[in-house]
N, C-alpha and C positions, 0 to 999 in steps of 0.2 A: 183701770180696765182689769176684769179678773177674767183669768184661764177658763176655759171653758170645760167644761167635764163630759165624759163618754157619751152621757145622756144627751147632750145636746149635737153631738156627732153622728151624722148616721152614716152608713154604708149600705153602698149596691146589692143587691140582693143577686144570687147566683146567675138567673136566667139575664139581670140586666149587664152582667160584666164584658159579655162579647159583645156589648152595643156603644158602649161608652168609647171615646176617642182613646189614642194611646198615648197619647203624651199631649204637652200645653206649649205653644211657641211661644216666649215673651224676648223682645229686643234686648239689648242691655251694651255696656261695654266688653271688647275683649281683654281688655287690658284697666287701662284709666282715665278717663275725660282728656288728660295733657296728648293724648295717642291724635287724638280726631283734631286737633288744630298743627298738627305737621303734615305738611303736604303727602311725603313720602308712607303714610302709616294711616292717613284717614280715612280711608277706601275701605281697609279690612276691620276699622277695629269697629264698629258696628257688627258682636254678635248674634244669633237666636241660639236661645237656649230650648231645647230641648228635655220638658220635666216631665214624670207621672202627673198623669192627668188626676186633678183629685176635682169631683163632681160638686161637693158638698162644701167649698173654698168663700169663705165669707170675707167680705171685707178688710181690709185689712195691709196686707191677707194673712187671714187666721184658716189654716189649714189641719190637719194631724200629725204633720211634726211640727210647724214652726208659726209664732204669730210676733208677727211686726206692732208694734205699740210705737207710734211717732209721736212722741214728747219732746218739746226741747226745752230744757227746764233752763237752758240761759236766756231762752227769748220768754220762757215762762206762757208757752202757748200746743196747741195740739194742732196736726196737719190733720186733714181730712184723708181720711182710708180710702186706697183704690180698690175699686170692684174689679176685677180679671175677669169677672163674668158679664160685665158691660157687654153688651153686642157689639159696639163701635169698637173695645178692644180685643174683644174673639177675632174681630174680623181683621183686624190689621198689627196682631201677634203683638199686643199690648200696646205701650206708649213708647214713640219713640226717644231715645237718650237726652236726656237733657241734665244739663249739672242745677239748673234753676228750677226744677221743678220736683218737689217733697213727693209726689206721688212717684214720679220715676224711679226718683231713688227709693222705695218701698216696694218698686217693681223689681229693682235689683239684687237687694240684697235675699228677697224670697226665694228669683231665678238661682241665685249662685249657691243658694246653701240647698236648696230643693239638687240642685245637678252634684252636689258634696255628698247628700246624704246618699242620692242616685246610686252613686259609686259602692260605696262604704255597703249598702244591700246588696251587688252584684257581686262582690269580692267576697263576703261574708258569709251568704248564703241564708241569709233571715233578715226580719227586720230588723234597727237599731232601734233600739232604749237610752233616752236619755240617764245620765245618772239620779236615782230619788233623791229627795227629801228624807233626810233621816233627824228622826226624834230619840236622842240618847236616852230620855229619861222612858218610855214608853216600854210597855211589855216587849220579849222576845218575839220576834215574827211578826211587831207591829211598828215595827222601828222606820222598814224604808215606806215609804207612799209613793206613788205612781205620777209622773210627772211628763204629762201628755203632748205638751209642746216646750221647745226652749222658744223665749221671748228677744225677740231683737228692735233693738231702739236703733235706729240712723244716724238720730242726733243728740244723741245723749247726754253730750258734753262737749264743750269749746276749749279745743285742746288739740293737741297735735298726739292721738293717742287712741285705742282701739283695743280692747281686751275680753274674755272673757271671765263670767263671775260664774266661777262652780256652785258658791253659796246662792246667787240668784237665779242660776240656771237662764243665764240672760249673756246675747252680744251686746258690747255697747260701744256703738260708733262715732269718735269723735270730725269736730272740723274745723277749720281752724285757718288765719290770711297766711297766704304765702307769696312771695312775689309775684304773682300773675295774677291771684284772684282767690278767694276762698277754694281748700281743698279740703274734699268731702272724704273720708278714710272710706264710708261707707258706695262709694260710685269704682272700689279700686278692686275687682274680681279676686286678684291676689288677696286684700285682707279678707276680705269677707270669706273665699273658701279658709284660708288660715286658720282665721278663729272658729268655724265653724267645724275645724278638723278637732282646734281642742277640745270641747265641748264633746264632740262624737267619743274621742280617745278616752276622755273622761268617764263617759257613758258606761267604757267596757273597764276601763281599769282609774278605779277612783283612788288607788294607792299610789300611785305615779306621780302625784302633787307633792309626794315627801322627798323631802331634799336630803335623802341619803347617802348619795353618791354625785363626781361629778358628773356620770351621766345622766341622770332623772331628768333635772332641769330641760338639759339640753337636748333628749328624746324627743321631750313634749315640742319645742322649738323646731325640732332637726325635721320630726315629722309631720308639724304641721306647713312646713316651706317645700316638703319632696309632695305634696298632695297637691300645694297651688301648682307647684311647678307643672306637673305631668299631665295637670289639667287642658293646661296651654298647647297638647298637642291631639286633643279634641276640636280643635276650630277649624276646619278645613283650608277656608280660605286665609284663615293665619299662617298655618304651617305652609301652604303652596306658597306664600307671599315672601318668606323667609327663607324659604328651602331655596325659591330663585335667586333673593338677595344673595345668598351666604354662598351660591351655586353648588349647593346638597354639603356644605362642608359646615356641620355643629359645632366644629371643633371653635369657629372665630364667634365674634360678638354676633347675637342675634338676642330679638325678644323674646325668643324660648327660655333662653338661661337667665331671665331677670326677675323679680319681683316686684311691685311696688314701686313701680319708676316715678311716679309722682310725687307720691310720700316722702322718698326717700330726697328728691332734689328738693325737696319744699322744707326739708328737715336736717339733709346731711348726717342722720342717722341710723334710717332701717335700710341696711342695704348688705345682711351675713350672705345672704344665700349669691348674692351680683360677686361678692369680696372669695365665695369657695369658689367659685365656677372660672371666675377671670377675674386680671385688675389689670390696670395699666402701665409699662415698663417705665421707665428711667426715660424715655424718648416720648412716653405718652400713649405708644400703641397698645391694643390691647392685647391681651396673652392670658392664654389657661393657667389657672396656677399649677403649677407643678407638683405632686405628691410630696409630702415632708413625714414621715412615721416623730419626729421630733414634735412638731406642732401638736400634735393630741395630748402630748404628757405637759405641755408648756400652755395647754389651753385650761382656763377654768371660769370664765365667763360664757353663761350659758349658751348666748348668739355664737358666741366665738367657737366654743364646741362643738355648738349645733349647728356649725357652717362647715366640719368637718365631714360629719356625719352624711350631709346632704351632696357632699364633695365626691366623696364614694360612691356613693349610689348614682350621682349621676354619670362620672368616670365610667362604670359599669355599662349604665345605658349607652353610650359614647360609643365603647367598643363594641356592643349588639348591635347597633344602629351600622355600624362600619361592615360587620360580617353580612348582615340583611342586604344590602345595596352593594358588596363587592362586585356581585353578577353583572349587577344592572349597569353598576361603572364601569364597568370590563366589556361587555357589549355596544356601550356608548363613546368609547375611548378608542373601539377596535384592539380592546387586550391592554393600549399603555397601560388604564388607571388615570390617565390624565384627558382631565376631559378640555375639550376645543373652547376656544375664545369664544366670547360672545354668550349669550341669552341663550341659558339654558331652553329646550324644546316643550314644550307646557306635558308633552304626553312623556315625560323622561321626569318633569318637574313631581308630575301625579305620580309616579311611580316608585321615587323616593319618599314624596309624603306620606305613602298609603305603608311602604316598611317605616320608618319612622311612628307613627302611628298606631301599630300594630306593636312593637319594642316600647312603645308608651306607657300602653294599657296594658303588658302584662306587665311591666315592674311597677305599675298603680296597684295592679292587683295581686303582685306578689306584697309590696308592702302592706297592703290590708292586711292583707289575710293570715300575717305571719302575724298578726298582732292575739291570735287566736293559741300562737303558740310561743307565747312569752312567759316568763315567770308573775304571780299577779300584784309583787312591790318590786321594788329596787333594783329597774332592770339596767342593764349596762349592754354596750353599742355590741359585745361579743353575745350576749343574751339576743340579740337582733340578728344579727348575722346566723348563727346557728337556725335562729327560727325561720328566718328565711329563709333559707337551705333546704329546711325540712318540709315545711307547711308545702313547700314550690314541690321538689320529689315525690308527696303526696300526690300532688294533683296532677304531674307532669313527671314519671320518670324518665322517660326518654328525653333527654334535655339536647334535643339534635343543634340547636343553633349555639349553646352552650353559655345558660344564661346563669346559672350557678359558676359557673368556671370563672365567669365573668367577676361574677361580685367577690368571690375568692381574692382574686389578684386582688381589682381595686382597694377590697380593703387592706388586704396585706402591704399595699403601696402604700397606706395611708395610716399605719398602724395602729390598726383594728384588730387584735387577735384575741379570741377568749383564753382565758386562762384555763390552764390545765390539762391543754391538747398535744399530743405528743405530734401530732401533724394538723398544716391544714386541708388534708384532704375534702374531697365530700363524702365519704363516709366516718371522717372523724367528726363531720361538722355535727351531721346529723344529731339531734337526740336518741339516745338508746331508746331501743323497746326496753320496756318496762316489765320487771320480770315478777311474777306475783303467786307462781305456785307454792302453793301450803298443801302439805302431803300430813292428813291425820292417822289416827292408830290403825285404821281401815285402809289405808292405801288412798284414798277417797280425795283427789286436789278441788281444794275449793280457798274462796277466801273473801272477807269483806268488800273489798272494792268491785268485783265484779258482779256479785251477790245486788249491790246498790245498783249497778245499772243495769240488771234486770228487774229490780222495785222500779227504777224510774221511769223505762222504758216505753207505755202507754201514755204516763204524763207530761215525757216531751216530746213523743211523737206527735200528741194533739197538738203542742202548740207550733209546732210548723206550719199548722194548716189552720191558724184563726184568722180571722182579717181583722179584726179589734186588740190595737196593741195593749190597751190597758187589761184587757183578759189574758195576752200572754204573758204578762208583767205578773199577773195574778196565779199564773201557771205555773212559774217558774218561781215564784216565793215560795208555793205552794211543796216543789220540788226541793226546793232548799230546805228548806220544814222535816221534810219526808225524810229527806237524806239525812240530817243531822240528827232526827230521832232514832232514824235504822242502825246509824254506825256506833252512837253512845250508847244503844243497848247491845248491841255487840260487845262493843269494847267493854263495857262493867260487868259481862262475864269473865269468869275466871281461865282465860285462854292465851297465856302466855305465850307460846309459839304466834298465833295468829295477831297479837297485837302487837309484836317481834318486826312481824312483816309488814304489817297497817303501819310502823312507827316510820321503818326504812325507807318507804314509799311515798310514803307524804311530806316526811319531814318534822310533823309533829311529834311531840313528845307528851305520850299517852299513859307514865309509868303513875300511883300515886305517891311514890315517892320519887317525883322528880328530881328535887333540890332545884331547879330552875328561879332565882328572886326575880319577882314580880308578877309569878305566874299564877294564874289564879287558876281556882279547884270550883269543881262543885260540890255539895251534897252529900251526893257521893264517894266523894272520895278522887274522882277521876277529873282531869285537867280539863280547862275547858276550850273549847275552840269551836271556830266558824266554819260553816260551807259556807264560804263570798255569794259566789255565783254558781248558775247552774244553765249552763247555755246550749241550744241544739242548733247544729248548721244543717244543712243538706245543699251538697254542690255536685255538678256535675262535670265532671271532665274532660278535658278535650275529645278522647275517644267515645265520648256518650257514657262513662261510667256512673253510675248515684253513689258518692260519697257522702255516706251519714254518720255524725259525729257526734258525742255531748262531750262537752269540757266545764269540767269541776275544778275550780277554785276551791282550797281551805286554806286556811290560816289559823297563826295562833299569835298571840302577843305576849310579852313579859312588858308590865305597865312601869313607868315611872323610872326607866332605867337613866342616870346620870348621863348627861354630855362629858363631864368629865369628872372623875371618881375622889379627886382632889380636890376639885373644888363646889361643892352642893351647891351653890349660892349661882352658879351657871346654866339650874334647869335639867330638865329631863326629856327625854322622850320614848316613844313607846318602838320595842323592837318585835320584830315579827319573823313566822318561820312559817312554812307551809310548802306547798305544789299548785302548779297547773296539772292536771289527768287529762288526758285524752282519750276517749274509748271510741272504737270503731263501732258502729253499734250496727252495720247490716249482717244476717244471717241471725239464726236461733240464738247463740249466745255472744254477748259484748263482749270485746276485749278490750283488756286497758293496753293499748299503744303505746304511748308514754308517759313519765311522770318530770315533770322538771321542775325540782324543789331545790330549799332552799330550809337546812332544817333549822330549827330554835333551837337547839344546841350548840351550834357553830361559835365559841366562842373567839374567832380570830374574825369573822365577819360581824361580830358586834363590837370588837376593839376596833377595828378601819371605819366603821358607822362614826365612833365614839371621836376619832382620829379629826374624820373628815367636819364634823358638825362642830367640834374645838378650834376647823380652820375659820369655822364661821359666822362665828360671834358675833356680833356690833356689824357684820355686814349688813343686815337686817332686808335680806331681798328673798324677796317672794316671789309665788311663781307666776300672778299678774304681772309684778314689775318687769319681766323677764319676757311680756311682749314687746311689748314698744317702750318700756322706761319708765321713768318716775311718773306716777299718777296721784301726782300732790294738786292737780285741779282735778281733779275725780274727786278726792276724798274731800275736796269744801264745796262739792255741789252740793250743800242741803237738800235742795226741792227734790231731785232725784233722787237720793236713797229716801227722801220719806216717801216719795210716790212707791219705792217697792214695801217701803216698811206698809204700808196699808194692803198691798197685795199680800 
């Protein structure tokens, strides 16, 4: 089956948009098929999903982000595609749950990645882009291609196993006998938002695949498990069901804190995120794990890191969730704190679920959003922590309920500290403004970076406002183009002060006598390097403010640099240097806000690159393997990769 292209996509026209419905109800699991045959759990985990309504959703279902292809190349046969625009399913909010039937599960997996991507647009402030197709050997500017839906299979492979392929821009979900019955990876809410989070992540930062550090790996893991997590406190009738169970106390076992319960008992192996949150004592009970700052330096498998990661951040929420409901304990208790025997009151039950809830969706949408303000390789849990700090005081300085203060501790309890901070206050955490005055013979401050984002100014204001992603994709090459033309002719003027300041700022190294080995020149004379990206948010703030941003990725590479200097016969890889920019762009002229770079000349961060990739030699784990494990029945499904080698 081939992707479909723009032309065959149409969109509502302006007058028809206030007529169309506003979202699609489809049934699904809240959890995992194993939820609905326990007495205790059956009632709630039948969710609706609530998605953008997309009008023009063919079979499939092949929609504008996502098309489901049901192949299953172990049975060597195709399901028939469900229509969503059946009458019989409009009217009874698709099909109901069934682990036996191939169209439900193709109802599911669309529900859950359609309500992931949901998110990821509200946090973000624009649409998401998958990451392109890129053609190395292709001219400059024609390298990436536009890549309209990611593709997800259900059944992909028979295997206890479930991954994303950045090369195929494809989920692929396996299934496999477990003691009770075949389990479906793809009927389990948690994988599917999971992997659907890597893919997104990928989308926005495709250098996050390199295993530079021990945090990379673990990032990509860390935050695709805080995304299923905090989803689970979107189900109304999940969170009331649990809030009564646990009688408002997150602190004990509930199926908030869990992932994958399925999977995980059918495998005895995916279970980082159940292993940070809690485990069971010496006696059997369960119990929070307790902060260890030790664990982080003693952790180096990616789960295991990335359960550190997730540990924090949910600690964080833990304590928000506690301050939001003090009140309401405190008036329910008569002041003890300690509430009465017996079943909680359903209008006391609502009342902590709706704070709960609320402390959800913002640390959902702080983690997005901080992803906006990350470095755009080799990011480390302190590179996260700071940007969440920041991105958050952007859009909320008033931080009344004290949800930075929060994440503070947590991580400090769990030894998360970036380096180089004399405090961890919140304004150490923050990223500097970024300071960029160049004062010429005239008195006159001006300077390349700002200069660019009043060139780009028009050209990404438009694409806020296109409803065809493949034309903003086109927008925003278009931008990158523009920018990277504007600043090399700058730069290969003879204007030393200003490329002084352009160097400090970005991180690049713009001299032509670098001396930098591996670093390639052009033509002229002058180094070369990328604009990555070129991306426009526009958010609005709690207090009604329009927050309008563009953030500029560049990079630069030194090619071919050794893993280890000693011994050549070990390989090479490519080292990079650059910034994320941030520029405010409301009012007459943009300012750049901040820069968080990472320069190419840093030779003590290309010795610990060199350090860490020596540790890991013959380990030979990639960042598939680092979902769910060895995928040695992936790689002998013939029929399956030739079914994409023909796509």
């Amino acid at each position: 089956m081939m992707a479909f292209s723009s032309a065959e996509y149409r969109y509502d026209p302006p007058d028809q948009l206030a007529n169309r419905p506003p979202f699609r109800r489809l049934r699904g699991y809240a959890f995992d098929p194993s939820l609905s045959i326990r007495l205790e759990t059956a009632a709630i985990n039948h969710a609706v999903f609530e998605i953008p309504w997309e009008r023009y959703l063919k079979p499939g279902p092949r929609g504008e982000y996502v098309e489901v292809i049901d192949y299953d190349p172990a049975s060597a046969c195709w399901y028939e595609p469900v229509d969503l625009n059946a009458t019989n399913l409009l009217a009874q909010d698709g099909l109901a749950p069934s682990e036996g039937n191939p169209q439900f599960h193709q109802q599911m997996v669309y529900a859950v990645a359609m309500n992931t991507i949901n998110h990821f647009e509200q946090a973000l402030g624009r649409q998401v882009l998958w990451s392109p197709q890129t053609n190395p050997e292709a001219e400059s500017g024609q390298r990436d291609s536009f890549v309209r839906t990611l593709r997800i299979y259900p059944h992909a492979l028979r295997a206890a196993n479930a991954y994303y392929s950045p090369e195929k821009k494809a989920l692929l979900f396996g299934y496999f006998q477990g003691q009770t019955g075949t389990v479906f990876s793809c009927l389990s809410q948690d994988i599917v938002a999971h992997e659907t989070t890597h893919a997104l992540l990928d989308g926005m930062h495709r250098r996050y695949v390199e295993d530079n550090h021990p945090d990379t790996l673990a990032f990509h893991e860390a935050f695709a498990d805080l995304v299923a997590l905090f989803q689970h406190f979107t189900f109304p009738e999940v969170l009331r069901h649990q809030i009564a169970r646990t009688r408002g106390d997150l602190e004990t076992q509930s199926l908030l804190g869990e992932l994958a319960q399925q999977f995980g008992e059918a495998t005895g192996r995916y279970g980082a995120l159940r292993n940070a949150i809690g485990e069971p004592d010496r006696d059997g009970k369960w119990k929070l794990v307790v902060p260890n700052p030790d664990r982080l330096r003693d952790a180096t498998e990616p789960h295991e890191r990335g359960s550190i990661l997730v540990a924090a951040m949910f600690s964080a929420f833990l304590a928000i969730y506690k301050v939001r409901t003090k009140g309401i304990i405190a008036l329910a208790s008569a002041g003890s704190g300690i509430l009465p025997q017996g079943a909680l009151h359903p209008n006391l039950v609502d009342a902590l679920a709706n704070e709960a809830t609320r402390a959800a969706h913002h640390f959902l949408s702080m983690c997005i959003r901080a992803l906006d303000y990350c470095p755009p390789f080799d990011i480390t849990y302190g590179d996260y922590l700071r940007a969440l700090i920041t991105a958050d005081y952007d859009m909320v300085a008033n931080d009344k309920y004290g949800y930075r203060v929060a994440l503070i501790e947590s991580f400090r309890r769990w030894g998360i500290i970036p380096q180089g901070l004399k405090t961890l206050s919140e304004e150490q955490l923050r990223w500097p403004y970024a300071r960029l005055e160049y004062e010429d013979s005239d008195g006159m401050q001006w300077n390349a970076l700002a200069a660019l984002a009043v060139e780009l100014k028009d050209l990404i204001s438009a694409s806020l406002y296109l409803q065809d992603r493949e034309k903003v994709f086109n927008h925003l090459t278009e931008a990158r183009l523009k920018a990277h033309e504007y600043l090399r002719g700058v730069l290969e003027e003879n204007m030393t002060l200003q490329r002084e300041n352009f160097m400090k700022v970005t991180g690049l190294n713009m001299n032509r006598d670098a001396g930098l080995p591996g670093l390639s020149f052009r033509p002229s004379g002058l180094p070369s390097f990328e604009v990555h990206s070129v991306l426009p948010t526009l958010r609005v703030t709690p207090d009604g403010q329009i927050m309008k941003q563009l953030i500029i990725s560049m990079t630069q590479w030194l090619k071919d640099m050794p893993i280890d200097p000693e011994i050549p016969a070990n390989g090479t890889f490519d080292f990079r240097g650059g910034s994320t920019l941030i520029f405010d762009m409301e009012g007459e002229s943009p300012t750049l806000r901040y820069a968080i770079t990472r320069p190419i000349n840093d030779a003590a961060r290309l010795a610990a690159i060199q350090t860490y990739r020596q540790t890991r030699l013959g380990q030979g784990l990639s960042l598939r393997e680092t979902y769910f494990g060895d995928t040695t029945a992936l790689r002998a499904a013939e029929p399956f990769y030739m079914l994409h080698g023909e796509n």
